[in-house]
C-alpha positions in Angstrom: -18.5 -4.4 -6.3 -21.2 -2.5 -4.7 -19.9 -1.2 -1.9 -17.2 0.7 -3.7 -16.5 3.4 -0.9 -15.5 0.8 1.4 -13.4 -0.9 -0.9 -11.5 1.9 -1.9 -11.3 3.0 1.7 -9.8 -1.3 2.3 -7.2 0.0 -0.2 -6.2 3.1 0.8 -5.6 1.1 4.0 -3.6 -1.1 2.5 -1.6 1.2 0.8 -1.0 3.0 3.7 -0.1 0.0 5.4 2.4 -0.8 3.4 4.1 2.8 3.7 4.4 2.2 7.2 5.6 -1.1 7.5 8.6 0.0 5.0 8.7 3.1 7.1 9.0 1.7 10.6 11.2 -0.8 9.0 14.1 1.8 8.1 13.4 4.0 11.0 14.4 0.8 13.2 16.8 -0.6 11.3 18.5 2.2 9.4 21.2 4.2 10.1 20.8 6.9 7.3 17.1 7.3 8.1 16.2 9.0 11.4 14.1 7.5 14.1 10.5 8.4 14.4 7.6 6.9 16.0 4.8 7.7 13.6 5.2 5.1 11.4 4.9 2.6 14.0 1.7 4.3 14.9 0.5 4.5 11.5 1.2 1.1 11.3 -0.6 -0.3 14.5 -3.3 1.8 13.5 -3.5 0.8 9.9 -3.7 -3.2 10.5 -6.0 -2.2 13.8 -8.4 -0.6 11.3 -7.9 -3.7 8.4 -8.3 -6.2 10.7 -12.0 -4.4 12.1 -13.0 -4.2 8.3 -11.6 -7.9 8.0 -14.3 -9.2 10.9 -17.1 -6.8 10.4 -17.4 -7.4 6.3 -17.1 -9.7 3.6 -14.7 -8.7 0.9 -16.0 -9.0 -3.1 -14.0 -11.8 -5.4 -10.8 -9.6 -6.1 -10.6 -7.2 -3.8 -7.7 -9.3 -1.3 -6.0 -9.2 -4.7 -5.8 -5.9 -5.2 -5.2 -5.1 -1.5 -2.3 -7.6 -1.5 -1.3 -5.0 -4.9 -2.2 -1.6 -3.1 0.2 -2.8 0.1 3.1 -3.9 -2.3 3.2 -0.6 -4.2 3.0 1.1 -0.9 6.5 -0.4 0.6 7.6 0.4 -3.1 6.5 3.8 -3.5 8.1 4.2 0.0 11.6 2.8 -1.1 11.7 5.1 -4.0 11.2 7.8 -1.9 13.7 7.1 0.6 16.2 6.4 -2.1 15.7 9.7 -3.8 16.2 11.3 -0.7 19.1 9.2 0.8 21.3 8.2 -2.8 24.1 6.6 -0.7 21.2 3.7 -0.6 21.5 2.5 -3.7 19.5 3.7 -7.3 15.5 4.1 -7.3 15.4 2.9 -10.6 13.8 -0.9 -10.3 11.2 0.4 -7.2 9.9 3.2 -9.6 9.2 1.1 -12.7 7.9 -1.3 -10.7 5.6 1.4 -9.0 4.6 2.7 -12.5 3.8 -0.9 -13.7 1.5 -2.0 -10.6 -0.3 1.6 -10.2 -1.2 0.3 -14.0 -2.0 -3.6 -13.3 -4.3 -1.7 -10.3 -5.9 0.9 -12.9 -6.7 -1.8 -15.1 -8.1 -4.1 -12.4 -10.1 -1.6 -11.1 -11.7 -0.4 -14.6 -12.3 -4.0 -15.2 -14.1 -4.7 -11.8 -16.4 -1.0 -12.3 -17.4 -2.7 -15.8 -18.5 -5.7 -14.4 -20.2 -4.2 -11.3 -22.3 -2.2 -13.7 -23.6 -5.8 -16.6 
Protein backbone atom coordinates (compact mmCIF):
# COMPACT_ATOMS: atom_id res chain seq x y z
CA UNK A 1 0.00 0.00 0.00
CA UNK A 2 1.74 3.02 -0.99
CA UNK A 3 -0.52 5.52 -0.55
CA UNK A 4 -0.98 4.85 3.12
CA UNK A 5 -2.28 8.44 4.21
CA UNK A 6 -5.12 8.03 1.95
CA UNK A 7 -5.93 4.75 3.03
CA UNK A 8 -5.99 5.39 6.49
CA UNK A 9 -7.87 8.64 5.83
CA UNK A 10 -10.66 5.80 3.50
CA UNK A 11 -10.81 4.20 7.00
CA UNK A 12 -11.17 6.70 9.28
CA UNK A 13 -14.10 7.53 6.97
CA UNK A 14 -15.40 4.45 7.21
CA UNK A 15 -15.28 4.25 10.72
CA UNK A 16 -16.89 7.38 11.02
CA UNK A 17 -19.47 6.33 8.80
CA UNK A 18 -20.47 3.78 10.55
CA UNK A 19 -20.88 5.92 13.91
CA UNK A 20 -23.25 7.82 12.22
CA UNK A 21 -25.33 5.60 10.56
CA UNK A 22 -25.86 3.86 14.09
CA UNK A 23 -26.16 7.33 15.38
CA UNK A 24 -28.82 8.73 13.12
CA UNK A 25 -30.41 5.41 13.36
CA UNK A 26 -31.25 5.79 17.23
CA UNK A 27 -31.71 9.41 17.07
CA UNK A 28 -34.74 8.59 14.51
CA UNK A 29 -35.87 5.70 15.82
CA UNK A 30 -35.27 5.84 19.53
CA UNK A 31 -37.15 6.90 22.16
CA UNK A 32 -34.41 6.85 25.02
CA UNK A 33 -31.96 8.60 22.76
CA UNK A 34 -32.56 12.33 21.97
CA UNK A 35 -33.01 13.73 18.58
CA UNK A 36 -30.11 15.42 16.94
CA UNK A 37 -29.22 16.40 13.50
CA UNK A 38 -25.45 15.94 13.48
CA UNK A 39 -25.33 12.53 12.81
CA UNK A 40 -27.39 12.81 9.85
CA UNK A 41 -24.88 15.44 8.71
CA UNK A 42 -22.03 13.47 9.62
CA UNK A 43 -23.48 10.84 7.79
CA UNK A 44 -24.29 12.67 4.45
CA UNK A 45 -21.02 14.04 4.66
CA UNK A 46 -19.11 10.98 5.42
CA UNK A 47 -20.52 8.78 2.26
CA UNK A 48 -20.34 12.29 0.25
CA UNK A 49 -16.62 12.20 1.02
CA UNK A 50 -16.31 8.03 0.42
CA UNK A 51 -18.02 8.07 -2.54
CA UNK A 52 -15.48 11.23 -4.14
CA UNK A 53 -12.44 8.91 -2.94
CA UNK A 54 -14.45 5.89 -4.49
CA UNK A 55 -14.46 7.78 -8.20
CA UNK A 56 -11.29 9.84 -8.00
CA UNK A 57 -8.92 6.57 -6.91
CA UNK A 58 -8.30 3.07 -7.03
CA UNK A 59 -8.31 1.20 -3.81
CA UNK A 60 -5.14 -1.51 -3.11
CA UNK A 61 -6.24 -5.42 -2.88
CA UNK A 62 -7.61 -5.36 0.90
CA UNK A 63 -8.33 -2.18 1.64
CA UNK A 64 -12.61 -2.60 0.83
CA UNK A 65 -11.98 -5.31 3.27
CA UNK A 66 -10.81 -3.58 5.92
CA UNK A 67 -13.11 -0.58 5.24
CA UNK A 68 -16.08 -2.98 5.22
CA UNK A 69 -14.19 -3.85 9.07
CA UNK A 70 -13.44 -0.20 10.09
CA UNK A 71 -17.52 0.65 9.33
CA UNK A 72 -18.74 -2.49 11.30
CA UNK A 73 -16.66 -1.64 14.47
CA UNK A 74 -17.88 1.87 14.07
CA UNK A 75 -21.90 0.99 14.49
CA UNK A 76 -20.36 -1.38 17.20
CA UNK A 77 -18.27 0.93 19.06
CA UNK A 78 -21.40 3.18 18.82
CA UNK A 79 -23.87 0.51 20.39
CA UNK A 80 -21.58 0.10 23.25
CA UNK A 81 -21.58 3.45 23.93
CA UNK A 82 -25.12 4.06 23.92
CA UNK A 83 -25.72 1.12 25.98
CA UNK A 84 -23.36 2.15 28.70
CA UNK A 85 -24.99 5.30 28.76
CA UNK A 86 -28.72 4.24 28.37
CA UNK A 87 -28.67 0.40 30.56
CA UNK A 88 -32.51 0.18 30.16
CA UNK A 89 -31.21 -0.96 26.42
CA UNK A 90 -30.01 -4.01 27.14
CA UNK A 91 -26.12 -5.19 28.28
CA UNK A 92 -22.88 -3.91 26.26
CA UNK A 93 -21.31 -7.04 26.81
CA UNK A 94 -21.43 -8.87 23.08
CA UNK A 95 -20.79 -5.18 21.16
CA UNK A 96 -17.62 -4.71 23.27
CA UNK A 97 -15.93 -8.03 22.79
CA UNK A 98 -16.80 -7.89 19.51
CA UNK A 99 -15.25 -4.33 19.29
CA UNK A 100 -12.03 -5.63 21.06
CA UNK A 101 -11.85 -8.74 18.63
CA UNK A 102 -12.17 -6.64 15.20
CA UNK A 103 -10.00 -3.55 16.45
CA UNK A 104 -7.49 -6.79 16.65
CA UNK A 105 -8.48 -8.73 13.18
CA UNK A 106 -7.85 -4.72 11.90
CA UNK A 107 -4.33 -4.42 13.81
CA UNK A 108 -3.26 -7.54 12.45
CA UNK A 109 -4.40 -6.86 8.89
CA UNK A 110 -2.92 -3.72 8.86
CA UNK A 111 0.71 -5.02 10.28
CA UNK A 112 0.36 -7.64 7.69
CA UNK A 113 -0.33 -5.21 4.73
CA UNK A 114 2.79 -2.54 6.04
CA UNK A 115 4.99 -5.88 5.87
CA UNK A 116 4.18 -6.61 2.50
CA UNK A 117 4.16 -3.03 1.26
CA UNK A 118 7.80 -2.80 2.43
CA UNK A 119 9.26 -6.85 0.42
Amino acid sequence: MKQSGQDKGTLLLALIAGLSINGTFAAVFSSIVPFSLFPIISLVLTVYCLHQRYQNRTMPVGLPGLAAACFILGVLLYSTVVRAEYPAIGSNFLPAVLSVVLVFWIGFRLRGHKHEASE
